[in-house]
N, CA, C and O atoms as a GROMACS GRO file, in nm:
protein
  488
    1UNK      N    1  11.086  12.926  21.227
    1UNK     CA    2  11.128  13.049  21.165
    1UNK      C    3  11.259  13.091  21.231
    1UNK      O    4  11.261  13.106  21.353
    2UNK      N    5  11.388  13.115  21.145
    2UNK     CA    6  11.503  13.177  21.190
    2UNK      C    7  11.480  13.288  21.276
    2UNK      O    8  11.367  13.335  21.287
    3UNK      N    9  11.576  13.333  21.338
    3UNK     CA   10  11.544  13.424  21.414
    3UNK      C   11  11.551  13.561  21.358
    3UNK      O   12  11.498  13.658  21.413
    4UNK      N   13  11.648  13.571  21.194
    4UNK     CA   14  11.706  13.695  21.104
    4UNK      C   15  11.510  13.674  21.074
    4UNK      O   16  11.457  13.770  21.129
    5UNK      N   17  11.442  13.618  21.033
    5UNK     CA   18  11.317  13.607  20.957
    5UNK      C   19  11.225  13.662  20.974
    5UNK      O   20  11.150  13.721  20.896
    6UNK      N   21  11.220  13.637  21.164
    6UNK     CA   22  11.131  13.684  21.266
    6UNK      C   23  11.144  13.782  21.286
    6UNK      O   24  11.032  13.833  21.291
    7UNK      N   25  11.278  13.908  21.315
    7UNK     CA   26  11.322  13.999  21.360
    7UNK      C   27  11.258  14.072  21.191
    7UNK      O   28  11.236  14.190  21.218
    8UNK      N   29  11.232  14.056  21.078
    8UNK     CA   30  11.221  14.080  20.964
    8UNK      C   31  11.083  14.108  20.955
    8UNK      O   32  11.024  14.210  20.918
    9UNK      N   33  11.040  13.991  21.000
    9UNK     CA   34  10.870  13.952  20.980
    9UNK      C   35  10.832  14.067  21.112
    9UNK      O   36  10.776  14.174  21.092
   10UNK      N   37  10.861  14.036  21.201
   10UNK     CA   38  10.808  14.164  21.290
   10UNK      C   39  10.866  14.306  21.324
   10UNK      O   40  10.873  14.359  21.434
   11UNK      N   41  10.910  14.358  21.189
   11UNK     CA   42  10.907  14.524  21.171
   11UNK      C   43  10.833  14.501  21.078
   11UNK      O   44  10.840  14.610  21.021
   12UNK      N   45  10.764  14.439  21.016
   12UNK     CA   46  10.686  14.481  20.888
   12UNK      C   47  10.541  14.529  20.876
   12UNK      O   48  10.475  14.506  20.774
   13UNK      N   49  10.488  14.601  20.992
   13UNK     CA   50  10.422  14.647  21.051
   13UNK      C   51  10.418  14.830  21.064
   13UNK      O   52  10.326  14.910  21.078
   14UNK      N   53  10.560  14.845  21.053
   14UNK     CA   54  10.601  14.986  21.071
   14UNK      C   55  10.570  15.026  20.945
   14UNK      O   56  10.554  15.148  20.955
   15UNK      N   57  10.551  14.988  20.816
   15UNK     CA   58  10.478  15.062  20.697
   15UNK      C   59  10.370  15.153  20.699
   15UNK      O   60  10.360  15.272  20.666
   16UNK      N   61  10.276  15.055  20.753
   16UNK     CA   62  10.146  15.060  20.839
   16UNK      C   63  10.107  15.144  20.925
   16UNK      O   64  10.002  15.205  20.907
   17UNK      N   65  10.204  15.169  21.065
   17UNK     CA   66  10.191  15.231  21.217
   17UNK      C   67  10.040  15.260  21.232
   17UNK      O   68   9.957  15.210  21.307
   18UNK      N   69  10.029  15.382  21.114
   18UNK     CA   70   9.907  15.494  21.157
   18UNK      C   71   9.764  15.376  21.166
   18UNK      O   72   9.686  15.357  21.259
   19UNK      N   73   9.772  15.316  21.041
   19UNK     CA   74   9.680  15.233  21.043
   19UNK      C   75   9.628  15.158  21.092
   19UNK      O   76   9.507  15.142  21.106
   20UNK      N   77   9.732  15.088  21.134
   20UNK     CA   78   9.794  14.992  21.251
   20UNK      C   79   9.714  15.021  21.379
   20UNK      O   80   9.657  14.924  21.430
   21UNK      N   81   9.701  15.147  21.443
   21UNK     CA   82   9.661  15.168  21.553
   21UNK      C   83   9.529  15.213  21.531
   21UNK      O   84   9.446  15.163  21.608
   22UNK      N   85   9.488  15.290  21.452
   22UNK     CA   86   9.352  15.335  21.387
   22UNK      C   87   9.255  15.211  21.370
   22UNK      O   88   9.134  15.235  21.377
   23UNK      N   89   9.296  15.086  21.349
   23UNK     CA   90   9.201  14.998  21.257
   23UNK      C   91   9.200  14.874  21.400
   23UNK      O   92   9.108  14.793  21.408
   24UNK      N   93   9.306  14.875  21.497
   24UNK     CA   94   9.326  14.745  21.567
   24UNK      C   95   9.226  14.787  21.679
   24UNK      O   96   9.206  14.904  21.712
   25UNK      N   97   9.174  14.691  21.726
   25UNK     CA   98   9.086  14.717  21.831
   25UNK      C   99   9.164  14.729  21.987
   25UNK      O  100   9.265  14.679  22.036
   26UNK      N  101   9.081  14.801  22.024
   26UNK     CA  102   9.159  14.796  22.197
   26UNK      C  103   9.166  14.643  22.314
   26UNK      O  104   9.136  14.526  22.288
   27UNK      N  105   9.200  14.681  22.398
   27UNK     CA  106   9.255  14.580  22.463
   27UNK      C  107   9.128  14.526  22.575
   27UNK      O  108   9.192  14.497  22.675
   28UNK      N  109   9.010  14.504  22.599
   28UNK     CA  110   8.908  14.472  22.697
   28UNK      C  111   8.934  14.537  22.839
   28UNK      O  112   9.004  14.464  22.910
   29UNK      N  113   8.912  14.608  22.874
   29UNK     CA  114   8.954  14.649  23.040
   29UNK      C  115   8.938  14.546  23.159
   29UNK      O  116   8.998  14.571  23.264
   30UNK      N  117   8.868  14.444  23.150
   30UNK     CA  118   8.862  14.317  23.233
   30UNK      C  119   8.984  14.263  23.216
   30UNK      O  120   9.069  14.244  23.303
   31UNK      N  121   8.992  14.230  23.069
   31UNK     CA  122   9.156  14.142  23.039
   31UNK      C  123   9.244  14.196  23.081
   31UNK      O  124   9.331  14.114  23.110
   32UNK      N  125   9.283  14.338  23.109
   32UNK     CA  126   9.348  14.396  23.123
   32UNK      C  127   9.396  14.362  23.284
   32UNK      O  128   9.502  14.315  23.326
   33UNK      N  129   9.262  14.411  23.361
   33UNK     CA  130   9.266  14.453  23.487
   33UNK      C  131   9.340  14.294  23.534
   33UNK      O  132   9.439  14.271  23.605
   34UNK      N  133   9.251  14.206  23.466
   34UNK     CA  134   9.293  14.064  23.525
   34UNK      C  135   9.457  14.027  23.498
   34UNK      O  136   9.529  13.978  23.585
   35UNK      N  137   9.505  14.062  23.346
   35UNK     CA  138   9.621  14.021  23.375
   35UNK      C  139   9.770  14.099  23.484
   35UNK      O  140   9.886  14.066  23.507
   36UNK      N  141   9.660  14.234  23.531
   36UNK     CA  142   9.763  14.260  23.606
   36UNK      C  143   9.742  14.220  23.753
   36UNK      O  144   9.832  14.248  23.832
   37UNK      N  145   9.629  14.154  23.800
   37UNK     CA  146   9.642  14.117  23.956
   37UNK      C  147   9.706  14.017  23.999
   37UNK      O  148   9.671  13.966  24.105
   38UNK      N  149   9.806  13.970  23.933
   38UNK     CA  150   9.925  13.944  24.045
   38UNK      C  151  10.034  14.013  24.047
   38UNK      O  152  10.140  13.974  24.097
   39UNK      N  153  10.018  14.110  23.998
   39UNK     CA  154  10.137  14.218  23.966
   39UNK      C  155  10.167  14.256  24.132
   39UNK      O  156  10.084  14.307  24.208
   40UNK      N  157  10.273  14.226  24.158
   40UNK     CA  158  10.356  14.276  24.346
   40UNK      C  159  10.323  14.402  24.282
   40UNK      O  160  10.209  14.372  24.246
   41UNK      N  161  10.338  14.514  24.244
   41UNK     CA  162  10.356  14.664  24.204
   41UNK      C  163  10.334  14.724  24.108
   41UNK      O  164  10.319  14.656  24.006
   42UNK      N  165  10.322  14.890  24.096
   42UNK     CA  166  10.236  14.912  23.960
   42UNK      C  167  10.329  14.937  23.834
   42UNK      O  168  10.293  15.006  23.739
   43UNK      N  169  10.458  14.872  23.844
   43UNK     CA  170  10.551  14.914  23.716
   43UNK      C  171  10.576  14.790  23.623
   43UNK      O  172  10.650  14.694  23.642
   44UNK      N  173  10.474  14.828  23.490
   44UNK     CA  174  10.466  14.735  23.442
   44UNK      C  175  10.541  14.785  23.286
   44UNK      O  176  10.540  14.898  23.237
   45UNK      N  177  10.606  14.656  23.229
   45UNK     CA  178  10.680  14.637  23.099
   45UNK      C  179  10.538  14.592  22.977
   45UNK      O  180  10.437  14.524  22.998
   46UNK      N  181  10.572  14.639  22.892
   46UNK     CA  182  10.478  14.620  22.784
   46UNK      C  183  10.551  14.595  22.723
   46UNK      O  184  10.620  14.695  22.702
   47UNK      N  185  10.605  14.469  22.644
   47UNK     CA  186  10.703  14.409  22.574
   47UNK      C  187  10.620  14.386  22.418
   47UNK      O  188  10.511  14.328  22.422
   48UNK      N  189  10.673  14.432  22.288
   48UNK     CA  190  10.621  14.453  22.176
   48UNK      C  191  10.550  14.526  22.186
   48UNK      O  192  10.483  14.507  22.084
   49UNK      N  193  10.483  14.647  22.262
   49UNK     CA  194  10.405  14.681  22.241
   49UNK      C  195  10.310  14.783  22.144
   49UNK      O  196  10.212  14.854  22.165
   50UNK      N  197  10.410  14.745  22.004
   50UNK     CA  198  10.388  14.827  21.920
   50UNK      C  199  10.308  14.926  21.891
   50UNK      O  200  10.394  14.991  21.832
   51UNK      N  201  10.192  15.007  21.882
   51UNK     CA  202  10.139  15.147  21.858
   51UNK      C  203  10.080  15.136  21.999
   51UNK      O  204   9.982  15.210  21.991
   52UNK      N  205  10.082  15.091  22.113
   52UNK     CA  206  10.045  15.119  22.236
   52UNK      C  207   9.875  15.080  22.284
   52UNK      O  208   9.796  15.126  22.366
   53UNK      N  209   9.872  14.970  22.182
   53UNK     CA  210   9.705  14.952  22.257
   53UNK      C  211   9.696  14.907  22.344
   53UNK      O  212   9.601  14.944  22.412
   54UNK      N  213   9.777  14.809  22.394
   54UNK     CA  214   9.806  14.774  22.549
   54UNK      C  215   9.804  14.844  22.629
   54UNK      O  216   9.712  14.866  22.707
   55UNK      N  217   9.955  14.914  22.620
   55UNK     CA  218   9.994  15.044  22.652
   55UNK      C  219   9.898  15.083  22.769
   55UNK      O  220   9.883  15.061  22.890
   56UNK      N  221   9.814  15.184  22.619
   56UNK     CA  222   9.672  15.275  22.654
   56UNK      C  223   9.596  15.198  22.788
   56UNK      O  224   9.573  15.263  22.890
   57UNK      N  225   9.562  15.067  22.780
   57UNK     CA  226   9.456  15.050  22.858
   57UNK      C  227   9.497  15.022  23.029
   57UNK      O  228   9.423  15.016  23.127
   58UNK      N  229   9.675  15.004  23.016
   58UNK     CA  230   9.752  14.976  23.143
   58UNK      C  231   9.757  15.069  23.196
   58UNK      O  232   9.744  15.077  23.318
   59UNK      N  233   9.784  15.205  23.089
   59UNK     CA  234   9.830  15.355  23.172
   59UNK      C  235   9.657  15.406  23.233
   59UNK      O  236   9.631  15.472  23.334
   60UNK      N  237   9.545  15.336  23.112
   60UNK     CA  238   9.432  15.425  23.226
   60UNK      C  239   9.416  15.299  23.364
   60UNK      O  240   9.331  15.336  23.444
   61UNK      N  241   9.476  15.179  23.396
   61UNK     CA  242   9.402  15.112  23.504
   61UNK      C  243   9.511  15.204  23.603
   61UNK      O  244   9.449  15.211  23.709
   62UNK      N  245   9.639  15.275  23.622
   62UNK     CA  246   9.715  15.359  23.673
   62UNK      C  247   9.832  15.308  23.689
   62UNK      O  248   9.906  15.362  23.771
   63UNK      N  249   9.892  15.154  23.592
   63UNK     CA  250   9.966  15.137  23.596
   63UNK      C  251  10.120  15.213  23.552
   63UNK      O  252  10.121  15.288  23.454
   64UNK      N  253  10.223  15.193  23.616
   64UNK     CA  254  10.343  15.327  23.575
   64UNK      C  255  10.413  15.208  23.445
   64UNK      O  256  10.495  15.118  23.463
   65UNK      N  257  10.351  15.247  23.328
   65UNK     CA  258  10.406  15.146  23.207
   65UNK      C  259  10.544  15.206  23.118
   65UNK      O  260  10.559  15.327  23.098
   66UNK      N  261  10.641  15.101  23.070
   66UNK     CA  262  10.740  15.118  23.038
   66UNK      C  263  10.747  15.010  22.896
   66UNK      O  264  10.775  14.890  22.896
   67UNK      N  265  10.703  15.119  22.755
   67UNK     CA  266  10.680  15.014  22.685
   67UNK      C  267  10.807  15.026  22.563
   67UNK      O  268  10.849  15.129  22.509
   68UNK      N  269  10.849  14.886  22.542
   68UNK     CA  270  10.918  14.842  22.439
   68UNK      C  271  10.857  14.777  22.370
   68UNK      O  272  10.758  14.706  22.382
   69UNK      N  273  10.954  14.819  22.254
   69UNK     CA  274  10.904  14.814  22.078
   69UNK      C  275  11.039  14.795  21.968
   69UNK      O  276  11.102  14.884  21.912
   70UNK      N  277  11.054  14.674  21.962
   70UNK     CA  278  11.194  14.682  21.829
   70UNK      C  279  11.133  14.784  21.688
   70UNK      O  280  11.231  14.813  21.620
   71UNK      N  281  11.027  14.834  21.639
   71UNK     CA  282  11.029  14.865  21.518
   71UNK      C  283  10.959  15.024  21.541
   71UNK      O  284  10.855  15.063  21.594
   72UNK      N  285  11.066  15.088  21.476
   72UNK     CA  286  11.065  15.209  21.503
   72UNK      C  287  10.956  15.308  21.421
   72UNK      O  288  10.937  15.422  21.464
   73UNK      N  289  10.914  15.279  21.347
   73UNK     CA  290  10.729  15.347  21.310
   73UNK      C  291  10.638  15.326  21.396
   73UNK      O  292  10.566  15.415  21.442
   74UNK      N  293  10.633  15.181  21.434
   74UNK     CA  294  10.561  15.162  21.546
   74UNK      C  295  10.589  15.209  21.677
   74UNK      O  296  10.517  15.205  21.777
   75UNK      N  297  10.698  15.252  21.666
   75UNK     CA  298  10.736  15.316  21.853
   75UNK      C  299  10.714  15.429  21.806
   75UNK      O  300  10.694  15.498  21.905
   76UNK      N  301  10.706  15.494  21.716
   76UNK     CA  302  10.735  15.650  21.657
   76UNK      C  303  10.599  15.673  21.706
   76UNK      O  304  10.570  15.760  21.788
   77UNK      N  305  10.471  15.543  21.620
   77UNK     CA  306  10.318  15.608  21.652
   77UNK      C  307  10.316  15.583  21.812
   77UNK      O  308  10.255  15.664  21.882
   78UNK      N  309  10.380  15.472  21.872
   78UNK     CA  310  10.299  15.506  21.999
   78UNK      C  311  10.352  15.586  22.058
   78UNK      O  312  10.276  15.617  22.150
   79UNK      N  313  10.468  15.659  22.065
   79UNK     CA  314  10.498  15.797  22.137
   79UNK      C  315  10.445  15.920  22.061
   79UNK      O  316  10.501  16.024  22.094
   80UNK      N  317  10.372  15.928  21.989
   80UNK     CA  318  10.325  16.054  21.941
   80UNK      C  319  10.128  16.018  22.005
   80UNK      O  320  10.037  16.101  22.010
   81UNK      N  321  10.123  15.909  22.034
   81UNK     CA  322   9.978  15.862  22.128
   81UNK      C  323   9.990  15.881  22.250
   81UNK      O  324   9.896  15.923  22.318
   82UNK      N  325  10.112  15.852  22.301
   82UNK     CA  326  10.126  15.834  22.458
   82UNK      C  327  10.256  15.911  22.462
   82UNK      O  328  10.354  15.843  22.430
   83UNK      N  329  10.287  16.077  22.506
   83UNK     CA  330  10.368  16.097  22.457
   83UNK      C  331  10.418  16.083  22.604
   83UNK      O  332  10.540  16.082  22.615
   84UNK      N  333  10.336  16.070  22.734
   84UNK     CA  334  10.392  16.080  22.903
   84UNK      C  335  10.423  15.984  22.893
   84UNK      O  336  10.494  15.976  22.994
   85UNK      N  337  10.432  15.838  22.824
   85UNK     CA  338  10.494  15.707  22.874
   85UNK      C  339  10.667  15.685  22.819
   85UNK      O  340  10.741  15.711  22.724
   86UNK      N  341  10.665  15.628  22.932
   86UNK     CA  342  10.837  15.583  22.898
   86UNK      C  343  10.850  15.461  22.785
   86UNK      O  344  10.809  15.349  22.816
   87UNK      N  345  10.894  15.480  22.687
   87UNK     CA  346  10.861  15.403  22.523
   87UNK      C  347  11.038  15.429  22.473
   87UNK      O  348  11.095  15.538  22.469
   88UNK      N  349  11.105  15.271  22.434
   88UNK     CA  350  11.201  15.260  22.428
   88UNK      C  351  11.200  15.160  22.299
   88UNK      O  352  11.101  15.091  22.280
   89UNK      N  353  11.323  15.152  22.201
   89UNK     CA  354  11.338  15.017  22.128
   89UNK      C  355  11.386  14.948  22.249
   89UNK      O  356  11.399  14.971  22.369
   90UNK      N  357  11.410  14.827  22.145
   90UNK     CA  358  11.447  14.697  22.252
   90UNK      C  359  11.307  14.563  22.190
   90UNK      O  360  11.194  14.573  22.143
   91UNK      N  361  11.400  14.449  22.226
   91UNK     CA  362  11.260  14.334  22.191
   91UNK      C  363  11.276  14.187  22.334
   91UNK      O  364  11.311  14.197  22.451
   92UNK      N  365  11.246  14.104  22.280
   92UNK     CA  366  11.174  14.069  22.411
   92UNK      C  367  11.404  13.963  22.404
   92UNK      O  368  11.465  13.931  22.506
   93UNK      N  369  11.440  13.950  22.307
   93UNK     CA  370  11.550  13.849  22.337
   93UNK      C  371  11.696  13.963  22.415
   93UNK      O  372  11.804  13.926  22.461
   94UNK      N  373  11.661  14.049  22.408
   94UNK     CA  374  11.733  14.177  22.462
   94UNK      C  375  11.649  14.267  22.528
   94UNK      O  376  11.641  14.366  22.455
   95UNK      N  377  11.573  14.285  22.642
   95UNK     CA  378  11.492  14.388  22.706
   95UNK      C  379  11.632  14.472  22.791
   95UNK      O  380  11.723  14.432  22.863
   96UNK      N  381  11.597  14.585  22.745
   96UNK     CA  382  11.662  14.729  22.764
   96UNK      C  383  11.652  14.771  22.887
   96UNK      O  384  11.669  14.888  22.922
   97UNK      N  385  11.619  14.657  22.975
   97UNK     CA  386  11.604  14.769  23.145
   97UNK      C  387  11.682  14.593  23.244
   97UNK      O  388  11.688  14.472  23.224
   98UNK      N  389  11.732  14.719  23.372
   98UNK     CA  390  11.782  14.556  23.439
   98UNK      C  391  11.668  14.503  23.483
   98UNK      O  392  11.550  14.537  23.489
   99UNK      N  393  11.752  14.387  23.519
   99UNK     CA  394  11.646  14.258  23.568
   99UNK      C  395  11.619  14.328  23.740
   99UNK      O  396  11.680  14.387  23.829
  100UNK      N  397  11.446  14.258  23.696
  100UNK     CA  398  11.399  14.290  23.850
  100UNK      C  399  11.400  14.455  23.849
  100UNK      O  400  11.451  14.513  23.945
  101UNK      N  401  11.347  14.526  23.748
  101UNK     CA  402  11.352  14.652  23.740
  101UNK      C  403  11.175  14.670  23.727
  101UNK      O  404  11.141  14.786  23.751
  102UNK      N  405  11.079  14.595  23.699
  102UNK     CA  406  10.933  14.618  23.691
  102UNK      C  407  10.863  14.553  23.777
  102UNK      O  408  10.942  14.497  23.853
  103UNK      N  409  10.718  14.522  23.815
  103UNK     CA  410  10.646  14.457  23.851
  103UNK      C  411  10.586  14.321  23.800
  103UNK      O  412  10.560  14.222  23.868
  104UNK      N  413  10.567  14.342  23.636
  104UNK     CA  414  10.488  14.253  23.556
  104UNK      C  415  10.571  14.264  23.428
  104UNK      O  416  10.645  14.362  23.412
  105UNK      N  417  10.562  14.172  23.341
  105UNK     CA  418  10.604  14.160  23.198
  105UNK      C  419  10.463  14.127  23.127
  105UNK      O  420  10.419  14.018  23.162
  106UNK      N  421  10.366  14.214  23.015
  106UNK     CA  422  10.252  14.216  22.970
  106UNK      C  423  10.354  14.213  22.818
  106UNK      O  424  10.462  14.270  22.798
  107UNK      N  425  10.253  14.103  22.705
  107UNK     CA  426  10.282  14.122  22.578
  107UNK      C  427  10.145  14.083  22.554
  107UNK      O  428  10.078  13.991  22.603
  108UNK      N  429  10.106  14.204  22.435
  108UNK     CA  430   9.967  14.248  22.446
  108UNK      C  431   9.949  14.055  22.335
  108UNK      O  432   9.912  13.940  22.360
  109UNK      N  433  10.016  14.149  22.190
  109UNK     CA  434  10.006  14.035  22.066
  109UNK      C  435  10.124  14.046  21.985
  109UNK      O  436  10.126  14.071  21.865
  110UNK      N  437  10.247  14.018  22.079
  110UNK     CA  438  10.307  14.005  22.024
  110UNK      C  439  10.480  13.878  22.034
  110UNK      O  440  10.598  13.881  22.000
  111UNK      N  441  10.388  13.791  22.097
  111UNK     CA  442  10.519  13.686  22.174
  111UNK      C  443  10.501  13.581  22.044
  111UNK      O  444  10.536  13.463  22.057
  112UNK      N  445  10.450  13.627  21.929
  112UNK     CA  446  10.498  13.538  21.803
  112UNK      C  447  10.617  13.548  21.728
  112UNK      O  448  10.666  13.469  21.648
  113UNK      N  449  10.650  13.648  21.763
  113UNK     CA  450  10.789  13.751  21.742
  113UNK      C  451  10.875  13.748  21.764
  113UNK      O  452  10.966  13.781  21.689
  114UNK      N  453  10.894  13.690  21.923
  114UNK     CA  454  11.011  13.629  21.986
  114UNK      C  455  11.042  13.523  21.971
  114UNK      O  456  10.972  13.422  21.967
  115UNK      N  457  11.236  13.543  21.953
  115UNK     CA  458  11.285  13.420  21.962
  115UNK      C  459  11.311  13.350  22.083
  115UNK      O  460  11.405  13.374  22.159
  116UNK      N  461  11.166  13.202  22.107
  116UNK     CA  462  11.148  13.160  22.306
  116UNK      C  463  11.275  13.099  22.293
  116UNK      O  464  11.295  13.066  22.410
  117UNK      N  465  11.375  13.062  22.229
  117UNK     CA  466  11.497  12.997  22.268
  117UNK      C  467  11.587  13.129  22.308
  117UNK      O  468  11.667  13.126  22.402
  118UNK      N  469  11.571  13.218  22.245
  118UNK     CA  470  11.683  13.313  22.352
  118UNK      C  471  11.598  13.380  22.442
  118UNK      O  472  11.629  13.390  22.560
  119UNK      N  473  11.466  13.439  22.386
  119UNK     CA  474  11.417  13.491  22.539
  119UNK      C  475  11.350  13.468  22.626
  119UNK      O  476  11.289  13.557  22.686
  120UNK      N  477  11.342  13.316  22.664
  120UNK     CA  478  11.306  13.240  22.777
  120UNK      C  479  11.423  13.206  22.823
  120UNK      O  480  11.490  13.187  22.721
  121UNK      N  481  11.512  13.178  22.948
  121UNK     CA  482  11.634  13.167  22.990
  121UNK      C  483  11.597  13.072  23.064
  121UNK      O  484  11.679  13.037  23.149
  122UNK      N  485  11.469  13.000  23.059
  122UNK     CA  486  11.492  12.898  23.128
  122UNK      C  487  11.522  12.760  23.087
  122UNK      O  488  11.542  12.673  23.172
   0.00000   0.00000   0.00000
């Protein structure tokens, strides 16, 4: 998939938002807890994290979460859910904060989205 296709295919979700977050199930608090113990520190990036179900379950383990979202219905619902979290556009081939600025990089369901040739740099 082009990358114009992908960037296409994943706002098409923002029609949706309300629903979107109403109908998707939450995130397991085990899965959760587990993917953050190797986290060095508690400032974690939520990359796609569109209506914040991730989000939600990082900010109750007490992580300090900083979530990006390219599609703006979907960032609209998760800042009207989480209105104390720091919630920015931005997507994973352009992340909006410097490097070495978090603890962890978490993408709940959404690294189908990204283009891994630009945003893997390795």
């Amino acid at each position: 998939m082009e990358q114009d296709e992908r960037l296409l295919h994943g706002s098409s979700f923002g029609a949706a938002a309300a629903a979107y977050a109403e109908h998707r199930p939450d995130y397991a608090q085990a899965a959760v807890r587990w993917a953050l113990e190797p986290a060095s520190g508690p400032r974690v990036l939520d990359l796609g994290a569109g209506t914040g179900k991730l989000t939600a379950g990082l900010v109750a383990l007490g992580a300090d979460v900083i979530a990006v979202e390219p599609d703006p219905a979907m960032l609209a619902e998760l800042r009207r859910a989480l209105p104390a979290v720091r919630a920015q556009p931005g997507r994973a081939e352009a992340i909006p904060l410097p490097d070495a600025s978090v603890d962890a990089v978490l993408a709940g369901n959404a690294m189908h989205w990204f283009d891994m040739e630009i945003a893997d740099p390795r």
